[in-house]
One Martini backbone bead per residue (centre of mass of N, CA, C, O) as a GRO file, in nm:
protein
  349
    1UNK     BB    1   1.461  -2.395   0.256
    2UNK     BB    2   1.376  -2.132   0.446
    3UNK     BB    3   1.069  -1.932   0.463
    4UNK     BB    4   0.949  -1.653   0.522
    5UNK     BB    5   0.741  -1.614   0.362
    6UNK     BB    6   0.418  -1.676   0.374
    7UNK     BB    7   0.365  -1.483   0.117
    8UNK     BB    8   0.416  -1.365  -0.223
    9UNK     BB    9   0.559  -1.097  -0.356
   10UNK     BB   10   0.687  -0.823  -0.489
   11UNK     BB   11   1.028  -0.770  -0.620
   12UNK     BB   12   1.134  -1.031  -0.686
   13UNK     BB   13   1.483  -1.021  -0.843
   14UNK     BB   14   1.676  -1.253  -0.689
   15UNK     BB   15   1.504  -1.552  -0.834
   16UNK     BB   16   1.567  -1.355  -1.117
   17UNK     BB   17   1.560  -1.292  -1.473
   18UNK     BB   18   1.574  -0.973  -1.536
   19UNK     BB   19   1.468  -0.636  -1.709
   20UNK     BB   20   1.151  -0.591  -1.585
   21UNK     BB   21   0.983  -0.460  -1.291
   22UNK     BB   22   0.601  -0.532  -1.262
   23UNK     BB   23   0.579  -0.602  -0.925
   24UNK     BB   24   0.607  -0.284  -0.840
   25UNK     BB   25   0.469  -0.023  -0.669
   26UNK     BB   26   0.679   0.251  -0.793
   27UNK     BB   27   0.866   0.492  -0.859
   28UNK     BB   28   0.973   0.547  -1.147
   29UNK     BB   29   1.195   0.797  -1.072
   30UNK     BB   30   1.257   0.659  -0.791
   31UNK     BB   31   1.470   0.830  -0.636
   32UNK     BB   32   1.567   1.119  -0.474
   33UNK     BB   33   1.820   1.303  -0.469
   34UNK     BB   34   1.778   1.402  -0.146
   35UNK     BB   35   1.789   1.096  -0.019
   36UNK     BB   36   2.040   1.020  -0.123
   37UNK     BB   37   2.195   1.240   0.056
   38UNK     BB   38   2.098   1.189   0.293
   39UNK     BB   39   2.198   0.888   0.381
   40UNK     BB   40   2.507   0.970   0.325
   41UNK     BB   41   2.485   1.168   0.579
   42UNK     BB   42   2.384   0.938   0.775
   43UNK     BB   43   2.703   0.781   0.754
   44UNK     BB   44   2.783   0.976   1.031
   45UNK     BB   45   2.580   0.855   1.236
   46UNK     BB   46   2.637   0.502   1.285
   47UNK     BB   47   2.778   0.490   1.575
   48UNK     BB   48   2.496   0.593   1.634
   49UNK     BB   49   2.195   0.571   1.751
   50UNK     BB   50   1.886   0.595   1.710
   51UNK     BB   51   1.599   0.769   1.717
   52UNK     BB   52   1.344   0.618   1.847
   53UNK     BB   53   1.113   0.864   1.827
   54UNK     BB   54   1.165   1.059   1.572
   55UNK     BB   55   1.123   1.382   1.622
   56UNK     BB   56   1.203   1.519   1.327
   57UNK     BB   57   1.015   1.323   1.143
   58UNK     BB   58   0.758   1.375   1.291
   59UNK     BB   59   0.750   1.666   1.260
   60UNK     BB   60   0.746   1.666   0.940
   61UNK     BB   61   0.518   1.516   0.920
   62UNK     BB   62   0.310   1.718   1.077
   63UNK     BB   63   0.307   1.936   0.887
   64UNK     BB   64   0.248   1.744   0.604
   65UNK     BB   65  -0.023   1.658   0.752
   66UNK     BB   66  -0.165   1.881   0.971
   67UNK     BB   67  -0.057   1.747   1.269
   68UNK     BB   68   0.008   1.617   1.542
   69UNK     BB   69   0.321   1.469   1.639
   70UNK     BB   70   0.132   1.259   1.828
   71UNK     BB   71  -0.028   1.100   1.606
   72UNK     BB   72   0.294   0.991   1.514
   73UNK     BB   73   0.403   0.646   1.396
   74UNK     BB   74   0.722   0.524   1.338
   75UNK     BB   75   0.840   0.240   1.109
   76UNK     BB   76   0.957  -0.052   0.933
   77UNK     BB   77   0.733   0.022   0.776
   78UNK     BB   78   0.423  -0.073   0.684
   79UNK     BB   79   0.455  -0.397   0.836
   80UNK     BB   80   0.511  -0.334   1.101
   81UNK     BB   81   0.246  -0.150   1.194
   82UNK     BB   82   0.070  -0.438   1.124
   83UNK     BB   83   0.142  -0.555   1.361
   84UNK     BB   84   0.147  -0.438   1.588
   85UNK     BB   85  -0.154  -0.321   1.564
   86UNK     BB   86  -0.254  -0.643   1.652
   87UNK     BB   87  -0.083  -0.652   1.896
   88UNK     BB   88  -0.241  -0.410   2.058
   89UNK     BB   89  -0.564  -0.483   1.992
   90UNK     BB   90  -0.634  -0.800   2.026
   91UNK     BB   91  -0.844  -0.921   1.828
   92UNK     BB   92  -1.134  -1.135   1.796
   93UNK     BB   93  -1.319  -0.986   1.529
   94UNK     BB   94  -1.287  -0.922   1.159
   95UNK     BB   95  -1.283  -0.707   0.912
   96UNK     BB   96  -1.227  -0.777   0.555
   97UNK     BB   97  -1.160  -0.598   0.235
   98UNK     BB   98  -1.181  -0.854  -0.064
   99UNK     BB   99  -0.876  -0.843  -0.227
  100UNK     BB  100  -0.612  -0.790  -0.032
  101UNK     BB  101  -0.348  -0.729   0.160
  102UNK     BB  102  -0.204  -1.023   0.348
  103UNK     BB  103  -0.084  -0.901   0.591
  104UNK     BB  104  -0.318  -0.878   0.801
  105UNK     BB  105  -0.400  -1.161   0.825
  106UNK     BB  106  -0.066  -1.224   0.875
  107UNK     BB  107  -0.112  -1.077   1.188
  108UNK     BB  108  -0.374  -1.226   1.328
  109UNK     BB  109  -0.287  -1.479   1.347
  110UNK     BB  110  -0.089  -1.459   1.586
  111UNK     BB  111  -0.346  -1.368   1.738
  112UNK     BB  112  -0.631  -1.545   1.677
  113UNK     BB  113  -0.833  -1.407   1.486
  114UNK     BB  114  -1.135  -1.366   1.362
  115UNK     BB  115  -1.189  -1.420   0.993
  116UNK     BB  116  -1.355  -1.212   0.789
  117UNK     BB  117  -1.531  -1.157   0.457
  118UNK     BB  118  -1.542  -0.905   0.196
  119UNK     BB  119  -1.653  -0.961  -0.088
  120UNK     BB  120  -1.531  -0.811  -0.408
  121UNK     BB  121  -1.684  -0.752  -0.711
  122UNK     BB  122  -1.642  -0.798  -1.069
  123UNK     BB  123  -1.940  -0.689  -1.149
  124UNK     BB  124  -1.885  -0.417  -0.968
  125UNK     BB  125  -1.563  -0.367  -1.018
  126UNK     BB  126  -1.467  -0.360  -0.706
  127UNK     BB  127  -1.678  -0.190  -0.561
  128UNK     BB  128  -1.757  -0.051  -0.244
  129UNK     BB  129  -2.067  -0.057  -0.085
  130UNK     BB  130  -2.293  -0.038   0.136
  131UNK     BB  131  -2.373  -0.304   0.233
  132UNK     BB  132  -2.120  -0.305   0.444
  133UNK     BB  133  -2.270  -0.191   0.649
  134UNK     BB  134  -2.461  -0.489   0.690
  135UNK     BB  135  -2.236  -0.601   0.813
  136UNK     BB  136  -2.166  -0.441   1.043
  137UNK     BB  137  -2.084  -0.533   1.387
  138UNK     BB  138  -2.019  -0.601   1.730
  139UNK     BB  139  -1.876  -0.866   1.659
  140UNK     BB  140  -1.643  -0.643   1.574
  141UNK     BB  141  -1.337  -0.487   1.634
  142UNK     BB  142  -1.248  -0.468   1.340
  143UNK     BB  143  -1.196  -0.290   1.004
  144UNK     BB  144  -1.034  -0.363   0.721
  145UNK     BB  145  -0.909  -0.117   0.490
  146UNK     BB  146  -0.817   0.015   0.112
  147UNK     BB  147  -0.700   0.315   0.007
  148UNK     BB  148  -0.629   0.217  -0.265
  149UNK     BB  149  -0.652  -0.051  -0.350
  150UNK     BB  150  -0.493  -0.387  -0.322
  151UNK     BB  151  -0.491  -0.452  -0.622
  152UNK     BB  152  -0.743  -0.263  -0.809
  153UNK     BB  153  -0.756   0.068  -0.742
  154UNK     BB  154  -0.980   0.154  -0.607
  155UNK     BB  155  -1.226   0.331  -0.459
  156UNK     BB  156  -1.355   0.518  -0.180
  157UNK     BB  157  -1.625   0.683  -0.130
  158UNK     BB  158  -1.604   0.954   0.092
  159UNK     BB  159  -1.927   0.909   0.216
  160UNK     BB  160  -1.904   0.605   0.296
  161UNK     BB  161  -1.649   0.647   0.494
  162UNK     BB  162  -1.810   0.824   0.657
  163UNK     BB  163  -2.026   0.616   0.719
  164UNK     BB  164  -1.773   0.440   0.849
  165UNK     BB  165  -1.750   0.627   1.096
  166UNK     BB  166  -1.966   0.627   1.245
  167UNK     BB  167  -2.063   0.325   1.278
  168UNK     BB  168  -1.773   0.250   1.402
  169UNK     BB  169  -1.826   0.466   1.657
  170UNK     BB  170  -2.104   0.363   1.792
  171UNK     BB  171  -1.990   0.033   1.801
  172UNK     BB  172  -1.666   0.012   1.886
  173UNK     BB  173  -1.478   0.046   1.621
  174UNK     BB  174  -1.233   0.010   1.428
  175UNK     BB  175  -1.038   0.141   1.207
  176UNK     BB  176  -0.836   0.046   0.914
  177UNK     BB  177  -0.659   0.230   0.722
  178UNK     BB  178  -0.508   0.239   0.391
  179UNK     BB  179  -0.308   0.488   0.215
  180UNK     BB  180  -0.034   0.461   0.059
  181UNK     BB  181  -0.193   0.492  -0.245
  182UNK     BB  182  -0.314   0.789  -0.260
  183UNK     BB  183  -0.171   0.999  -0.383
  184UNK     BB  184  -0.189   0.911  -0.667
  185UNK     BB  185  -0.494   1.016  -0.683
  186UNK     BB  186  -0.697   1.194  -0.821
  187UNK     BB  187  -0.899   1.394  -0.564
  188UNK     BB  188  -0.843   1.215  -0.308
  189UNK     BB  189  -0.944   1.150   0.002
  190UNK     BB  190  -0.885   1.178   0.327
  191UNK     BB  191  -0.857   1.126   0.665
  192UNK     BB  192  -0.697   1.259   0.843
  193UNK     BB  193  -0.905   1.472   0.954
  194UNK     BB  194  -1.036   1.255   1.126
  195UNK     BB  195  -0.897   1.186   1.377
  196UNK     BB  196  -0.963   1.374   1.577
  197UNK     BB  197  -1.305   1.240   1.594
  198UNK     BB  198  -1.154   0.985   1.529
  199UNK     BB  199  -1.002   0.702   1.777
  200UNK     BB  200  -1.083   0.465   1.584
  201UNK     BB  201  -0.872   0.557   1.395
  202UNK     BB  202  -0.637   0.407   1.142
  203UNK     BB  203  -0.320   0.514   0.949
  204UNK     BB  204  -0.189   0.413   0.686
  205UNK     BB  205   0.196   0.476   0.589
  206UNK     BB  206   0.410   0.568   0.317
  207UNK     BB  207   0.764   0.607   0.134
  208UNK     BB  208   0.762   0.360  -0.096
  209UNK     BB  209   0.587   0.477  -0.371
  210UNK     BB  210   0.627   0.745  -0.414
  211UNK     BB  211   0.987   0.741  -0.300
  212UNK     BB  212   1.152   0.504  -0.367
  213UNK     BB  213   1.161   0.315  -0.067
  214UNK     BB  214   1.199   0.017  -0.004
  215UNK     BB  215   1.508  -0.009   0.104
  216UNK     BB  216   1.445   0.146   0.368
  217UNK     BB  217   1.223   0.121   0.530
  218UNK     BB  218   0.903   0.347   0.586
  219UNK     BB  219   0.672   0.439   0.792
  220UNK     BB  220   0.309   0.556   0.925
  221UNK     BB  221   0.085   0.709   1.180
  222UNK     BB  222  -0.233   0.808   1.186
  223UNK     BB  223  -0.361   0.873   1.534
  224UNK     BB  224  -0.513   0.986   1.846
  225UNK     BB  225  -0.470   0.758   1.979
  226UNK     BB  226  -0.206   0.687   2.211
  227UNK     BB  227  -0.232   0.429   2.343
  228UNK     BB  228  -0.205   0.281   2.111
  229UNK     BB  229   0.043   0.358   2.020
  230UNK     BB  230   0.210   0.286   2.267
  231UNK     BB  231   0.107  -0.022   2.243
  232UNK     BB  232   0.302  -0.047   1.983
  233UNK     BB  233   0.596   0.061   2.073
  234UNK     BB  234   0.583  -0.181   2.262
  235UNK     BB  235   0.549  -0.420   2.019
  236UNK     BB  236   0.853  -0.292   1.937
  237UNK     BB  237   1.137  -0.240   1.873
  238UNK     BB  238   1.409  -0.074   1.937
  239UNK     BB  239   1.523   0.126   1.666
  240UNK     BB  240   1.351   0.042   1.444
  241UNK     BB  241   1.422   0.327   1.282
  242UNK     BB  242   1.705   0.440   1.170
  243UNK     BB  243   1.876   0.662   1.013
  244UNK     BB  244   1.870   0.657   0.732
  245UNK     BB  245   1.551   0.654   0.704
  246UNK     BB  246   1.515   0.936   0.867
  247UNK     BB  247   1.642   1.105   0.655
  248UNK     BB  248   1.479   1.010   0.433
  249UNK     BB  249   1.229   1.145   0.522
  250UNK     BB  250   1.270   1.433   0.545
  251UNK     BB  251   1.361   1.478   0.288
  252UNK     BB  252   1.105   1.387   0.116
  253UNK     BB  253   0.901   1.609   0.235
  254UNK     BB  254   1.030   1.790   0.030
  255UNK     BB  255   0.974   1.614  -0.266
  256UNK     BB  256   0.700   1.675  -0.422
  257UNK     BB  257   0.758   1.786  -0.732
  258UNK     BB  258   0.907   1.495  -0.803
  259UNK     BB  259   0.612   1.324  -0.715
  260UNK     BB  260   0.409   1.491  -0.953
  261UNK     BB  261   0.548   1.423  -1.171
  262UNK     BB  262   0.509   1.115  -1.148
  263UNK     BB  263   0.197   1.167  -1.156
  264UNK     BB  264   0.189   1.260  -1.458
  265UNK     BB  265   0.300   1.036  -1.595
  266UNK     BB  266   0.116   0.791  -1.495
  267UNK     BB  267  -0.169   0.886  -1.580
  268UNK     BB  268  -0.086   0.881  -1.898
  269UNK     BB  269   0.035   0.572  -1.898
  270UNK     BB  270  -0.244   0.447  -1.805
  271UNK     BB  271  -0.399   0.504  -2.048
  272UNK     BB  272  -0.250   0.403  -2.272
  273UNK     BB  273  -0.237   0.082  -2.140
  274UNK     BB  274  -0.533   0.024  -2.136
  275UNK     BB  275  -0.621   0.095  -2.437
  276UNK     BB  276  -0.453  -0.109  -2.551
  277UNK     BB  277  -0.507  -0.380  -2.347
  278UNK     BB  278  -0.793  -0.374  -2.497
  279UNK     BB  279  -0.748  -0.408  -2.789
  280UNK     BB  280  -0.669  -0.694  -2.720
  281UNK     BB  281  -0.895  -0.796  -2.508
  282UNK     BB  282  -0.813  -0.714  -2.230
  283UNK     BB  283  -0.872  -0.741  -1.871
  284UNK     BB  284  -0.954  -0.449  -1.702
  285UNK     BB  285  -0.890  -0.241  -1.414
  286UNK     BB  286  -0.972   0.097  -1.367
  287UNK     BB  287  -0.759   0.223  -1.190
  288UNK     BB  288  -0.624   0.491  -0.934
  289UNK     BB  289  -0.320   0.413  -0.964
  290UNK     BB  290   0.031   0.276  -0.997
  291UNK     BB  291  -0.176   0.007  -1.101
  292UNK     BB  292  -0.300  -0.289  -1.254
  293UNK     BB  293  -0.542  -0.485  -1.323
  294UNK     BB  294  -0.588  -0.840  -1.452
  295UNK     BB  295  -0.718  -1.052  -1.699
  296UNK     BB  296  -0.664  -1.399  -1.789
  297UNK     BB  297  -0.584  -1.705  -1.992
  298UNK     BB  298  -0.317  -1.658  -1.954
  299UNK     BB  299   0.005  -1.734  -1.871
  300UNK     BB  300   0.159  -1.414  -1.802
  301UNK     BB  301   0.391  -1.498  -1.597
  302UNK     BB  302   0.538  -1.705  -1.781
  303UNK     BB  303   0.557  -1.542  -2.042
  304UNK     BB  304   0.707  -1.292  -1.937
  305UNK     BB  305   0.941  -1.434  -1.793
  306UNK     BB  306   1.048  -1.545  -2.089
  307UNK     BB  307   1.110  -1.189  -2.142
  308UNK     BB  308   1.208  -1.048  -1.865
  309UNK     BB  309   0.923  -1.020  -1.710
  310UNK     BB  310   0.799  -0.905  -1.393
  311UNK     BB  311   0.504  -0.996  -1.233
  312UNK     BB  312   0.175  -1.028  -1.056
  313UNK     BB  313   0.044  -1.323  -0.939
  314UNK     BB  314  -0.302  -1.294  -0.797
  315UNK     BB  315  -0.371  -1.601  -0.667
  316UNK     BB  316  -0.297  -1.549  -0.377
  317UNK     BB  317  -0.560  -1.341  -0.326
  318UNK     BB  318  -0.849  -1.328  -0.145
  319UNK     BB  319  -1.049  -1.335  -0.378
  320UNK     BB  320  -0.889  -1.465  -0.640
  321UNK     BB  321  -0.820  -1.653  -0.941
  322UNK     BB  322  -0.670  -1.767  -1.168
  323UNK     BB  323  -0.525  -1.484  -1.394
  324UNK     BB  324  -0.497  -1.285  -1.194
  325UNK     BB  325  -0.317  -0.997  -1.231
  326UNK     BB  326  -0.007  -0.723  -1.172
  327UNK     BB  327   0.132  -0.385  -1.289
  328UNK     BB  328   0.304  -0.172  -1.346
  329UNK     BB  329   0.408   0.167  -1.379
  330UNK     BB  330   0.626   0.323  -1.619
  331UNK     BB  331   0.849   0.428  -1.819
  332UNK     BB  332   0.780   0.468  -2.167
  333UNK     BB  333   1.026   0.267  -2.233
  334UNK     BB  334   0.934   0.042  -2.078
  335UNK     BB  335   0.586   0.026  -2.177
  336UNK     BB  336   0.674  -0.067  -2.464
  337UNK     BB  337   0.805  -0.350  -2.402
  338UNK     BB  338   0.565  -0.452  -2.251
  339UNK     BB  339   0.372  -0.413  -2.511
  340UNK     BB  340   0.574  -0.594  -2.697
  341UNK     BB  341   0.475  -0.853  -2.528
  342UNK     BB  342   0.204  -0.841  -2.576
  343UNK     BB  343   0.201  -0.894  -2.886
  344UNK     BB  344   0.394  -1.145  -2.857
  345UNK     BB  345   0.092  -1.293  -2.698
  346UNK     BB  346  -0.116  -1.142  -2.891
  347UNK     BB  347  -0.066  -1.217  -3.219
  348UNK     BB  348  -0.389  -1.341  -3.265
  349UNK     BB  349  -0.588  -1.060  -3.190
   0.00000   0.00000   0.00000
């Protein structure tokens, strides 16, 4: 059996027998009804080649991101735009801060370049520190950073990205930011803003966590730098993002009431989650996403998939050894099964 992945993600639902996935971290609200009559709308011109361009896509993403047209190219996925732009940079010498995201690496390796790790430390929280600054020098050509991070949920400080932007513009480095996971967090400070000043930012975004499309595939990038766009856009195949992602990528754009109801009802689930599974002795990694990072001595994984339930097991993170796992966070009512089954495997704590 030829296997694509070359590193096992969350989600897979396909080769396992289960009756709930909590390896992937998605709106628990599922897809909004407005994405899915898009789609629906869009099987009338199926006919027709996609706009390459995706220029109505585009105009709406820039409206709400505040950003011109110009700045947004749009993938499918985010994980198709870190690969274009790995080969669009063809970087020879990249720092990654890690545990995180490993399509980064696995984007990189196809080119060649020299891959560097800054890891984040369990006992300073998983929190990116200032020393990082006394990292970076001109021997970097990339910096890709996750805010907030996966899998750990952590975010960095304002001021830290501040001074990561400036001295990456110094130095002549690119800053990679992924930002996927911010919608999620309450008070987080995006760069988008900062793009007009600084064409060295590259921020990776995608409408798969917030508003339940993963089975759409659709991401964006938002950067100034208009050449490096166009090199990313050479080195993806034309008509990459269907019309189908298209027009639910507008739709979605419309449905923010949709995906606030589900930040709020995250938030409350998150804490239930947390101060539980602490009661029980479990280590929990505070994070500020739609998602948890756990440390256990038991063997989480195979322990709930024999209850039914499909975890991350996140053993294969650069920076992470056996133990941590990573779960999401769901409807209330699926999050009581979980919590019910963490019951019944420390049922001796």
């Amino acid at each position: 059996m030829l296997l694509h992945q070359a590193n096992p993600h969350g989600g897979d639902v396909y080769r396992h027998k289960i009756r709930l996935d909590y390896s992937a971290n998605l709106n628990p609200f599922g897809t909004p009804p407005l994405v899915k009559e898009a789609i629906i709308k869009a099987s009338e011109c199926l006919y027709q080649y996609p706009d390459p361009y995706c220029e109505e896509l585009r105009k709406t993403i820039s409206i709400n991101e505040e950003v011109p047209m110009e700045y947004i190219l749009c993938g499918n996925g985010a994980a198709e735009l870190i690969y274009s732009y790995a080969a669009a940079t063809n970087p020879g010498k990249v720092l990654i801060v890690a545990p995180t995201f490993c399509e980064y690496a696995q984007s990189l390796y196809n080119q060649e370049a020299e891959i560097d790790y800054y890891y984040l430390k369990e006992e300073k929280g998983f929190l990116l520190s200032e020393d990082i600054l006394d990292k970076i020098n001109r021997d970097y050509d990339t910096v890709y950073l996750c805010n907030p991070n996966n899998p750990t949920g952590k975010c960095v400080p304002y001021a830290l990205l501040q001074k990561l932007l400036r001295k990456s513009r110094v130095l002549g480095i690119r800053l990679f930011v992924d930002e996927c996971f911010l919608e999620w967090v309450n008070g987080a400070a995006s760069l988008v803003r900062d793009c007009k000043e600084y064409p060295n930012l590259f921020i990776l975004k995608a409408f798969t966590k917030s508003y339940g499309m993963a089975g759409v595939r659709l991401g964006y990038a938002i950067c100034s730098n208009r050449e490096l766009l166009q090199r990313m856009s050479e080195a993806s195949q034309t008509w990459n993002v269907s019309t189908p992602a298209q027009f639910a990528g507008i739709a979605a754009c419309k449905c923010e009431d949709f995906f606030l109801q589900a930040k709020a009802h995250i938030e409350v689930e998150r804490n239930r989650i947390i101060n539980y599974l602490k009661s029980r002795n479990i280590t929990v990694i505070d994070g500020e996403a739609n998602f948890l990072l756990l440390k256990s001595d038991k063997n989480l994984y195979d322990e709930l998939l024999e209850l039914g339930i499909l975890i991350r097991d996140c053993s294969n993170f650069n920076g992470l050894s056996k133990g941590y796992y990573r779960i999401a966070i769901k409807m209330k009512e699926e999050n009581d099964l979980l919590l019910e089954a963490f019951s019944s495997i420390y049922k001796n704590v």
